[in-house]
C-alpha positions in Angstrom: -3.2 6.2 50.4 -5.7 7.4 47.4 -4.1 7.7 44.7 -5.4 10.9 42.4 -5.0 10.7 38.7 -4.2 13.7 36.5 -6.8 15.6 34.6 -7.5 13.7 31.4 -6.4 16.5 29.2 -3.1 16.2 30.9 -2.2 13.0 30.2 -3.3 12.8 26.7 -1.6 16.1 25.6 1.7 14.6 26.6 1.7 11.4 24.6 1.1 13.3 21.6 4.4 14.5 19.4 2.4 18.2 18.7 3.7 19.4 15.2 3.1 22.3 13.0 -0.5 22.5 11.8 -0.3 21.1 8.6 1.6 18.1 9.9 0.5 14.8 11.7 0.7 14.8 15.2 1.6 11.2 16.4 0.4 9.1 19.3 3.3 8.4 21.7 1.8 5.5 23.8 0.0 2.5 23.7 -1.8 1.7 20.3 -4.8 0.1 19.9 -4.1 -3.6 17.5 -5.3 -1.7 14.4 -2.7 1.0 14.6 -5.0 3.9 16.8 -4.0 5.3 20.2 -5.3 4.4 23.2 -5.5 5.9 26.7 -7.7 4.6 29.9 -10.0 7.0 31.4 -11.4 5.7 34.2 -10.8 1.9 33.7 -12.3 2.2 30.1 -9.9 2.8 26.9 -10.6 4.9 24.8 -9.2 6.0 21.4 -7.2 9.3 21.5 -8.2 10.7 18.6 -12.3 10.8 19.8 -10.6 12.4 23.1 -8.5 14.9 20.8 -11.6 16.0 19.1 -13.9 16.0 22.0 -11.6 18.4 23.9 -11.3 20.5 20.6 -14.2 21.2 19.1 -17.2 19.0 21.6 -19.0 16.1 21.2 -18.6 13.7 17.8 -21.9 14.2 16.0 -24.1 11.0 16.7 -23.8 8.1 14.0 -20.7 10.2 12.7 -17.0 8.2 12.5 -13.5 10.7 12.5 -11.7 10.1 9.4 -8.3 11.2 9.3 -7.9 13.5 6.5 -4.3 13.1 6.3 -5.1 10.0 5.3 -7.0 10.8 2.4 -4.3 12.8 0.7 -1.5 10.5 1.3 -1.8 8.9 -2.0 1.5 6.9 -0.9 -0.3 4.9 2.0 -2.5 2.0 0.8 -4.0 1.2 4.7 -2.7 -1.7 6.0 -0.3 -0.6 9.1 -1.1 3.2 8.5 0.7 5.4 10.5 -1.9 8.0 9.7 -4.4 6.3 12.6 -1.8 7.4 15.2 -2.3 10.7 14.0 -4.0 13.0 17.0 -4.0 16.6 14.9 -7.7 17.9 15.7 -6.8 20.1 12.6 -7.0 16.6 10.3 -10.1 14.7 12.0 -13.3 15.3 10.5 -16.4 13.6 11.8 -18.4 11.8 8.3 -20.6 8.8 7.9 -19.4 5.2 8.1 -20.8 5.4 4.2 -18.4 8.6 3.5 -15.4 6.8 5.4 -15.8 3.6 3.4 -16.0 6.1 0.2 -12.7 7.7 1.6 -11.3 4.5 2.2 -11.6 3.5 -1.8 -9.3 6.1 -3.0 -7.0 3.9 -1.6 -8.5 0.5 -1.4 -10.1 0.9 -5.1 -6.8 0.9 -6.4 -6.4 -3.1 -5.5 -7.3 -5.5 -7.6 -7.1 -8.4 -6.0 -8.5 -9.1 -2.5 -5.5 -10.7 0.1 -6.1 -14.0 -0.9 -5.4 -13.2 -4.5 -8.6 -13.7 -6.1 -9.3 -10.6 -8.9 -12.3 -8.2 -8.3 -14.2 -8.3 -10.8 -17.7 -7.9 -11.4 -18.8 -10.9 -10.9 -16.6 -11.6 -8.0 -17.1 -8.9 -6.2 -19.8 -8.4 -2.9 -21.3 -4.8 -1.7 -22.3 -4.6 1.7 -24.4 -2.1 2.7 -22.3 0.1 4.1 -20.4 0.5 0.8 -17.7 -1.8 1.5 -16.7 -3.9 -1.1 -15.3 -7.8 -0.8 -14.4 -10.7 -2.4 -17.1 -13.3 -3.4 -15.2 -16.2 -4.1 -13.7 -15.7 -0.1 -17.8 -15.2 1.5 -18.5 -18.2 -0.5 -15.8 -20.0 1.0 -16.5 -18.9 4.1 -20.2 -19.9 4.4 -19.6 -23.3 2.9 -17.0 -23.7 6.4 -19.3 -22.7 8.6 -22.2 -24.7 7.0 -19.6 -27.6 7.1 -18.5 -27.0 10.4 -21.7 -26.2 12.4 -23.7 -29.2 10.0 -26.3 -31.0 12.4 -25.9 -28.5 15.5 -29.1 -25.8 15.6 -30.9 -27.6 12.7 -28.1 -26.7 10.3 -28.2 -29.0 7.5 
């Protein structure tokens, strides 16, 4: 017997806890390891909040990321576990470049000052990547040195 699945707009409606429109909206289901929902369509999963705002408002702009604005003006939530990724209100995902998420990201993220394993940012210890991001120097120096160390004499290295 074939086995027909329900409509995708269906099943993702009803794993979200709908709120007023000012409030989050949380994912009910499975969550992706950094915190986002999930639902398969089709064999493939696929994050609930690009499903959300495809079946709002069309197709995410091209090169564009959805930031959750909720996010933003949580001034509480420093990332980490944020409960704000479950979020699935269409009313609170705007699509912005990865540049203009990363800038989002510092309201929060600025705030730190020293990166997880406890070195200070300062000037001098601090990285830019080109996408804005910013990261501890004294960890990408560490980093390279173990992979020089630990790839030495394989593919010319060293």
């Amino acid at each position: 017997m074939i086995r027909m699945r329900r409509p995708v707009a269906d099943r993702l409606w009803e794993k979200i806890a709908q709120g007023g429109k000012d409030e989050c909206w949380p994912w009910q289901a499975g969550l992706s390891a950094s915190g986002y929902g999930k639902l398969n369509v089709g064999n493939v999963p696929r994050l609930a909040t690009r499903l959300v705002y495809e079946l709002t408002y069309g197709e995410i702009p091209t090169g564009m990321k959805l930031d959750h604005t909720c996010h933003n003006r949580d001034r509480s939530c420093l990332g980490g576990p944020c409960p704000h990724r479950a979020c699935c209100n269409p009313g609170h995902l705007e699509p912005v470049t990865q540049l203009e998420n990363v800038r989002r990201s510092h309201r929060h993220n600025g705030a730190k000052t020293h990166c997880p394993q406890g070195h200070e940012y300062t000037e001098e210890n601090t990285y830019r990547g080109q996408d804005g991001s910013r990261k501890c120097a004294s960890c990408r120096r560490s980093q390279s040195s173990a992979y020089y160390w630990a790839h030495k004499g394989k593919r010319g290295i060293g």
